[in-house]
C-alpha positions as CSV (number, residue, x, y, z in Angstrom):
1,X,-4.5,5.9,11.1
2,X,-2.7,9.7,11.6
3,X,0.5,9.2,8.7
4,X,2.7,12.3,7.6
5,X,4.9,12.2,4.9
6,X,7.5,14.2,3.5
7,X,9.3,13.7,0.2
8,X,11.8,15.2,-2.3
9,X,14.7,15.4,-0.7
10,X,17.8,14.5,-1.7
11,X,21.9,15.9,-3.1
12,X,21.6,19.3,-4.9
13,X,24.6,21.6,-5.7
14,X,25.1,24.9,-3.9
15,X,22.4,27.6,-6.3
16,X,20.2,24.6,-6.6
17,X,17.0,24.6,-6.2
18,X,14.3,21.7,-4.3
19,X,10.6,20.7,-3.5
20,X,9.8,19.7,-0.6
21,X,6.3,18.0,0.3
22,X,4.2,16.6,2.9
23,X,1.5,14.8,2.9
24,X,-1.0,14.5,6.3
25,X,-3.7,11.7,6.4
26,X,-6.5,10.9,9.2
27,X,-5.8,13.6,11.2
28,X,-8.7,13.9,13.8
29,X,-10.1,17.1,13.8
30,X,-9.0,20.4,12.4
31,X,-5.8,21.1,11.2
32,X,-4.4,24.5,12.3
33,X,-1.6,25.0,10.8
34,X,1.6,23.1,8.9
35,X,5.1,23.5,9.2
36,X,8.9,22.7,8.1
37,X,11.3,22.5,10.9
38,X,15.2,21.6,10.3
39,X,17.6,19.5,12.5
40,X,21.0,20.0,11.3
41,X,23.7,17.3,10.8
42,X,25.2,16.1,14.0
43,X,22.2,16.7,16.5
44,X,20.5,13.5,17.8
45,X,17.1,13.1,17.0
46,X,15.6,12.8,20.1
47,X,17.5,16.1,21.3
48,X,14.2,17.9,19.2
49,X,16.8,20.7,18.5
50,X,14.7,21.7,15.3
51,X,14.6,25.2,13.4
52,X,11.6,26.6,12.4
53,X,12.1,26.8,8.5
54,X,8.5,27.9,7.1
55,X,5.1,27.2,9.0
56,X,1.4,28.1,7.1
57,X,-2.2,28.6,8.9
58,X,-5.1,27.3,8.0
59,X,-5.7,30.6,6.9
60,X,-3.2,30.9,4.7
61,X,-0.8,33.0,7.2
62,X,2.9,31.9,6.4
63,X,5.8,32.6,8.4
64,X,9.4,32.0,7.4
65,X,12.6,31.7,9.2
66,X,15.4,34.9,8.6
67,X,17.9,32.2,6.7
68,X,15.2,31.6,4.7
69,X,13.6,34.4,4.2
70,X,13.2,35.5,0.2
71,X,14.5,31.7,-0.8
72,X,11.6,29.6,0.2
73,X,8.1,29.8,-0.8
74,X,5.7,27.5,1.6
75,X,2.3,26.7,0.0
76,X,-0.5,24.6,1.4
77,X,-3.8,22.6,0.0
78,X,-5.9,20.8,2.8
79,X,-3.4,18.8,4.1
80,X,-0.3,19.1,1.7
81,X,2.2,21.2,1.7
82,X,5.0,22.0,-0.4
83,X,8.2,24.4,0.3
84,X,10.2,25.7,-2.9
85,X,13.4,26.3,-1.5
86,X,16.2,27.9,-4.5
87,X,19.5,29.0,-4.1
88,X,20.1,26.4,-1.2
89,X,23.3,26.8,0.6
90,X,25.6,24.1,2.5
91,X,24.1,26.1,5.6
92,X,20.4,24.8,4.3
93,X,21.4,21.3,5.2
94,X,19.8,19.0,7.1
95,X,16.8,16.9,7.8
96,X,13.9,18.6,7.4
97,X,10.5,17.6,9.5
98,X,7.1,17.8,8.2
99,X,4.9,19.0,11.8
100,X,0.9,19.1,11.6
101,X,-0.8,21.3,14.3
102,X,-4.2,20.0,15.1
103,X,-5.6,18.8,18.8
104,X,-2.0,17.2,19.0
105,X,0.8,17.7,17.0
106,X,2.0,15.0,14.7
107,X,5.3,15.0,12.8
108,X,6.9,13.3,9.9
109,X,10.2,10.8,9.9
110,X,11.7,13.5,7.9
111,X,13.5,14.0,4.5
112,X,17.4,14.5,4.4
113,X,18.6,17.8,2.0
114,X,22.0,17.5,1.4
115,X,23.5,20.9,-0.1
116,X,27.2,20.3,-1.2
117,X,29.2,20.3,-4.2
């Protein structure tokens, strides 16, 4: 049975800092690569509006998005992944989903960060 799992989201003030994981089990085949994409407040879920936040390889390639960039660190083993993100902003908020690239793609329920003082 394929589950993904994010966790450790939650309230932080604005300079904060958070840890983001997820967690990918019985995923047939390889896994090519893992990835965080955000769906701010206000945007249905099924509209798939999602940002591109940080995405890693099986190679170890990472990519980060520009609002990001120089905040986040992505990291993966196997099939967990964890994102550092520090000095959040408001703009950082969201729900962020977990998304595992293999023969199909398979995505979390996602894990609400909430930036706000």
């Amino acid at each position: 049975q394929v589950q993904v799992a994010e966790s450790g989201g939650g309230l932080v003030h604005p300079g904060g800092s958070l840890t983001l994981s997820c967690t990918a089990s019985g995923i047939p085949g390889n896994v090519y690569a893992m990835g965080w994409l955000r769906q701010r407040q206000g945007e249905e879920r099924e509209s798939l509006k999602r940002d591109l936040v940080a995405s890693i390889t099986s190679g170890g390639i990472t990519y980060y998005g520009d609002s990001v960039k120089d905040r986040v660190t992505n990291s993966r083993d196997k099939n967990t992944m964890h994102l550092q993100m520090n000095n959040l902003t408001p703009a950082d908020t969201g729900v962020y989903f977990c998304k595992v690239v293999a023969q199909y793609d398979y995505w979390g329920q996602g894990t609400q960060v909430t930036v706000s003082s």
